[in-house]
C-alpha positions as CSV (number, residue, x, y, z in Angstrom):
1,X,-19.5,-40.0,38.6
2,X,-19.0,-36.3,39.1
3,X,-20.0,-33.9,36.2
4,X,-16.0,-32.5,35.7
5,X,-15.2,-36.0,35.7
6,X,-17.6,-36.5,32.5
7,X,-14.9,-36.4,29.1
8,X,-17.3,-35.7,27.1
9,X,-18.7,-32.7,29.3
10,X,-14.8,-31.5,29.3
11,X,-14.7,-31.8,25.7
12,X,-18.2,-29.9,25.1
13,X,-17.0,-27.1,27.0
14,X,-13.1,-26.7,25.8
15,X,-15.1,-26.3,22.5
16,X,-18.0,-24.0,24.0
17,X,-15.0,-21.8,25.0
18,X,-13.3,-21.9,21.4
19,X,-16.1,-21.6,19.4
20,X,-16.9,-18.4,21.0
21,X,-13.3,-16.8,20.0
22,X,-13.9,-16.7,16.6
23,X,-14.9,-13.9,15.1
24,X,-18.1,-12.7,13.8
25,X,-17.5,-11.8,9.8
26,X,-18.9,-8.1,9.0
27,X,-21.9,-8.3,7.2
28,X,-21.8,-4.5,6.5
29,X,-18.6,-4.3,4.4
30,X,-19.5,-3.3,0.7
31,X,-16.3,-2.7,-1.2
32,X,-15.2,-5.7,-3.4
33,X,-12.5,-6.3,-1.4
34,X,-14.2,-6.3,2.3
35,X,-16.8,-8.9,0.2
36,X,-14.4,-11.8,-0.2
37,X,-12.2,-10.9,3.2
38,X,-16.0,-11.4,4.8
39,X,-16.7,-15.0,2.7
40,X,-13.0,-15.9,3.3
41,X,-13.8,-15.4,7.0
42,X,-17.3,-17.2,7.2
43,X,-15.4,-20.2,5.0
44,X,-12.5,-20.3,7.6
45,X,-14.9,-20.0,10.2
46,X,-17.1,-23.2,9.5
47,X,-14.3,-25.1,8.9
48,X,-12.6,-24.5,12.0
49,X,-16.0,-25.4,13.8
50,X,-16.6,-28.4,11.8
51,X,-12.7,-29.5,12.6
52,X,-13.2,-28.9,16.5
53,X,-16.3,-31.1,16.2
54,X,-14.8,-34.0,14.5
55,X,-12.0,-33.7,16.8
56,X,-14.6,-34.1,19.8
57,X,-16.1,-36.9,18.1
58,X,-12.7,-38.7,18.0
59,X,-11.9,-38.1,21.1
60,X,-15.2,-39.4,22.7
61,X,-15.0,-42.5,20.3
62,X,-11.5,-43.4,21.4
63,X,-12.8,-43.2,25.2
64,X,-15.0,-46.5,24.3
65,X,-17.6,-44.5,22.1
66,X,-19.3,-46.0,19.4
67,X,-16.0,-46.5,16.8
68,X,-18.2,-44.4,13.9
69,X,-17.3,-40.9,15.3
70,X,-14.0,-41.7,14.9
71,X,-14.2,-42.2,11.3
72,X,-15.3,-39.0,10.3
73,X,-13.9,-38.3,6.4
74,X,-11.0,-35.0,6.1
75,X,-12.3,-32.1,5.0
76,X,-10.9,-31.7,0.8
77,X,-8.8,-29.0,0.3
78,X,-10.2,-26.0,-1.9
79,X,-8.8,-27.0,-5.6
80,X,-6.3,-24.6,-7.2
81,X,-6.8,-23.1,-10.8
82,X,-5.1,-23.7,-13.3
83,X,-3.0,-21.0,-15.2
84,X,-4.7,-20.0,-18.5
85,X,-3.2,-18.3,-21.8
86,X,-5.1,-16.0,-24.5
87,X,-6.2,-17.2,-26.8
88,X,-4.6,-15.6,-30.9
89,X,-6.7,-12.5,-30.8
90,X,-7.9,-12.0,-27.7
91,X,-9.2,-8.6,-28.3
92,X,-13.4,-7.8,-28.7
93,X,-14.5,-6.5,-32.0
94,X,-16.7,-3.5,-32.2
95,X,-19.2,-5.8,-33.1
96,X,-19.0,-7.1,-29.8
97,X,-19.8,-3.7,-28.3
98,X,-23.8,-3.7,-28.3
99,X,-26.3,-2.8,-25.8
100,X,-25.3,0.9,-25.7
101,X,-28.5,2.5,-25.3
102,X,-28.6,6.4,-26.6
103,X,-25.2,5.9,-28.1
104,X,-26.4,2.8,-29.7
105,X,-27.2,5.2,-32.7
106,X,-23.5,5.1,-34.0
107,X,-21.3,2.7,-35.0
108,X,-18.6,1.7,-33.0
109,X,-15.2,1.8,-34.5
110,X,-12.2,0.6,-33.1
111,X,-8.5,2.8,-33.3
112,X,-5.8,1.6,-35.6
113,X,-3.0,2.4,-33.0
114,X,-2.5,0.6,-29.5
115,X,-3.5,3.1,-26.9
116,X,-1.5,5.2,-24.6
117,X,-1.8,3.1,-21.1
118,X,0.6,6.1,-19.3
119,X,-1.6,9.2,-18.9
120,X,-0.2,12.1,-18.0
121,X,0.1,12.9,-13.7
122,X,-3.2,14.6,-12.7
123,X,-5.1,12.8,-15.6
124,X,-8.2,10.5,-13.6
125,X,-7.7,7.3,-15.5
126,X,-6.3,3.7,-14.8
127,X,-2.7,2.8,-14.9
128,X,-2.7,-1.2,-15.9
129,X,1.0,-1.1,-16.8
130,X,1.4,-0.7,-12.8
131,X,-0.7,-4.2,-12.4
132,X,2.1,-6.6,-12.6
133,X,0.4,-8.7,-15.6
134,X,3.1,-10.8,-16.8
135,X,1.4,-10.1,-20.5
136,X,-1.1,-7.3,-21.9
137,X,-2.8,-6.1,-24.3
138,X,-5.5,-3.1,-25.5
139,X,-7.2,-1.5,-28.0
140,X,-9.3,1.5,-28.0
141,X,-13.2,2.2,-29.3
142,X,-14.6,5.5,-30.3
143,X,-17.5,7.0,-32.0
144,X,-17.6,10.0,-34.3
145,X,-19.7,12.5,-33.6
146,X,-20.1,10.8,-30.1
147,X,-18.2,11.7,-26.2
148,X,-18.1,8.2,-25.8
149,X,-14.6,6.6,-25.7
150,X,-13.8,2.4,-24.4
151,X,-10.4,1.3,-24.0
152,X,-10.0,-2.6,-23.1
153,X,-7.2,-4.1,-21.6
154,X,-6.8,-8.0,-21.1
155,X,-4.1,-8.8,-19.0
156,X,-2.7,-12.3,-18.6
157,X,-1.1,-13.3,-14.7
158,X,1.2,-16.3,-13.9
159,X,-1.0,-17.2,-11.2
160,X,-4.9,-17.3,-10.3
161,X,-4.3,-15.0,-7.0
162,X,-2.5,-12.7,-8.4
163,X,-5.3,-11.9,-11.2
164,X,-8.0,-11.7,-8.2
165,X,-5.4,-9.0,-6.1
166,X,-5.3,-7.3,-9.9
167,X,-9.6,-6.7,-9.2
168,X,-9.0,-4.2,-6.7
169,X,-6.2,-2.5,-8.6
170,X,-9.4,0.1,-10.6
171,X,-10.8,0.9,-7.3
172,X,-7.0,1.7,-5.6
173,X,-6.3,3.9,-9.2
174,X,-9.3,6.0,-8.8
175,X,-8.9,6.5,-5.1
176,X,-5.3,8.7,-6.1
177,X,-7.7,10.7,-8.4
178,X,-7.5,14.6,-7.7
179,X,-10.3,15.8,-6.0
180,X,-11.6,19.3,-7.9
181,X,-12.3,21.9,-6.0
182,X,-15.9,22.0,-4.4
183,X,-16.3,25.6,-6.2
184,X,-15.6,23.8,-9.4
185,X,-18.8,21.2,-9.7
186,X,-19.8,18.2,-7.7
187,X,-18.1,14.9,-7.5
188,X,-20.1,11.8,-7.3
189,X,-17.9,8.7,-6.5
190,X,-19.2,5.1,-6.7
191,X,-17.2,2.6,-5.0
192,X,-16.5,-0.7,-6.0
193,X,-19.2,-3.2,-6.2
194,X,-19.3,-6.9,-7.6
195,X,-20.9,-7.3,-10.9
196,X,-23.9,-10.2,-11.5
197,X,-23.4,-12.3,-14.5
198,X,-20.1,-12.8,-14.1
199,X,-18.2,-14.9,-11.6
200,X,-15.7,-12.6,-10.7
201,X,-16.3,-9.0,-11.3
202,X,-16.0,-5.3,-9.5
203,X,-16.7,-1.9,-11.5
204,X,-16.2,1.3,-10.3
205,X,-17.1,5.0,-11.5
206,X,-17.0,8.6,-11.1
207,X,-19.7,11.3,-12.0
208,X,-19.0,14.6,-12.4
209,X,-21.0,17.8,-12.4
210,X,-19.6,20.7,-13.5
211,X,-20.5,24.1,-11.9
212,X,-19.8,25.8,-15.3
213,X,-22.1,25.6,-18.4
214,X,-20.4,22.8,-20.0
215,X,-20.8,18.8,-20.2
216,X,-20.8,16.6,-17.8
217,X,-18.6,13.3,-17.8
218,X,-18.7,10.0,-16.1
219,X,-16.0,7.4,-16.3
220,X,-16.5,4.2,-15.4
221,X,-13.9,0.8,-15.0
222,X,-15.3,-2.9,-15.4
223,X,-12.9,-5.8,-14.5
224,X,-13.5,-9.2,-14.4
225,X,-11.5,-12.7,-14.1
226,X,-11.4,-16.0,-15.1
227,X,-8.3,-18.1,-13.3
228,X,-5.0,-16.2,-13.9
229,X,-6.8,-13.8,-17.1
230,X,-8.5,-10.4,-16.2
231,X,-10.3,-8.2,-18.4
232,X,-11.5,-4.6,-18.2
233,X,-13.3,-2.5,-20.1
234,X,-13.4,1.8,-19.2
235,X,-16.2,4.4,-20.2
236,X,-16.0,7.5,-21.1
237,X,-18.7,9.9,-22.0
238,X,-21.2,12.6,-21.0
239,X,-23.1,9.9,-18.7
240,X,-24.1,6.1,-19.1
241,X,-26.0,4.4,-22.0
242,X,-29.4,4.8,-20.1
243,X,-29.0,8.8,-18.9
244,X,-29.4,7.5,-15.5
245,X,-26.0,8.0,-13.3
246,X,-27.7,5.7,-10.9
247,X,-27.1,2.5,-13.8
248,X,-23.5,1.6,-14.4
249,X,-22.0,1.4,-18.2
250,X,-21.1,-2.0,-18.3
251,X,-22.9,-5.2,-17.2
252,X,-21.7,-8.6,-16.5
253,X,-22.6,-10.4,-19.7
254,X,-20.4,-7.9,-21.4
255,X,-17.5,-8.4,-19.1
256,X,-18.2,-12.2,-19.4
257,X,-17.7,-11.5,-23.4
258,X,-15.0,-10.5,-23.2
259,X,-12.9,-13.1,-21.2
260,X,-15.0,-15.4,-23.7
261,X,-12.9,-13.1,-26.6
262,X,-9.5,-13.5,-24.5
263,X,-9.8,-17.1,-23.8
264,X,-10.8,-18.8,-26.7
């Protein structure tokens, strides 16, 4: 019989011809963001290969193959997650805040009064009443005699998706900072990056150098989720707990204690 003729050859090269229009992921994207566009992509990618294949095995079966390939299982769709609510006090305690390296020195105390989440226009902080949480809460940490200042926030969102777009929101905040003036110090700006220890995490900073004789000051934003419930936890001091602008503030185990705090 003549080689077009051949259904399964037809069928091997309609999917040649498909499987080579779908595109490559980027495996050069580093913001948060461009990370899970990239594993979306690979994901959506494999299945869509794995789909074309069963669908050749099908076909080929119902031409008189053997009647196996024809039974291949469905493909389970991803499971949802399930909305989750805060826990009574789902706030950390100062006792909570450890691992502080040069500031470890002095204790952490914690502000009577809610904090002021609407800072004043020009002022380079975050802005979580702009999130769209559906319920929120902070409180603020301090030391005295210290530059260090921690605000948390937990924020609570009716629906799983909506807490992951809420990951980016620290990044998008900082990015409307103003930019000082090159005559007035150096800027360092460290874009997001995911956090290890903690399933899904991002932090963010900025590092500033004055040209002046006066203190420097880095401010840094951790967020991470669990289902519908985001935490976040902001630094502000002279530099990070180490002295080294290279480390960040906050790691993942801390994050991760925190939604521990707001969840249970």
């Amino acid at each position: 019989m003549p080689e077009h003729n051949d259904p399964m050859t037809n069928t091997l090269d309609t999917l040649r011809s498909d499987v080579e229009r779908i595109p490559l992921s980027d495996s050069l994207t580093v913001r948060r963001r461009g990370d899970r566009r990239t594993r979306n992509q690979a994901v959506g990618g494999a299945l869509a290969v794995v789909a074309l294949v069963a669908g050749a095995a099908g076909i080929y079966g119902g031409l008189g193959g053997d009647d196996e390939a024809s039974n291949i299982p469905a493909i389970s769709p991803t499971p949802t997650e399930s909305p989750l609510s805060l826990s009574s006090d789902p706030m950390l305690k100062p006792t909570d805040l450890t691992g502080l390296g040069r500031y470890g020195s002095l204790p952490v105390l914690q502000a009577p009064t809610a904090p002021d989440l609407t800072p004043p226009p020009g002022m380079c902080q975050i802005r979580p009443t702009k999130w769209g949480a559906a319920e929120l809460h902070a409180t603020r940490f301090y030391q005295d005699g210290s530059t260090v200042g921690i605000l948390e926030v937990v924020l609570r969102y009716d629906t799983a998706e909506q807490a992951r777009v809420a990951l980016d929101q620290p990044g998008t905040d900082l990015a409307l900072c103003p930019e000082p003036a090159p005559s007035d110090g150096n800027l360092e700006v460290r874009p997001p990056e995911t956090m290890a220890e903690v399933g899904d995490g991002v932090h963010v900073a900025r590092f500033f150098t004055p040209s002046a004789a006066s203190e420097t000051s880095y401010y840094e934003v951790a967020a991470a989720r669990t289902s519908n419930v985001v935490v976040v936890l902001t630094w502000a001091a002279d530099d990070t707990p180490s002295g080294n602008p290279d480390t960040w503030a906050w790691s993942g185990a801390q994050l991760q204690t925190a939604l521990d705090r707001a969840l249970n």
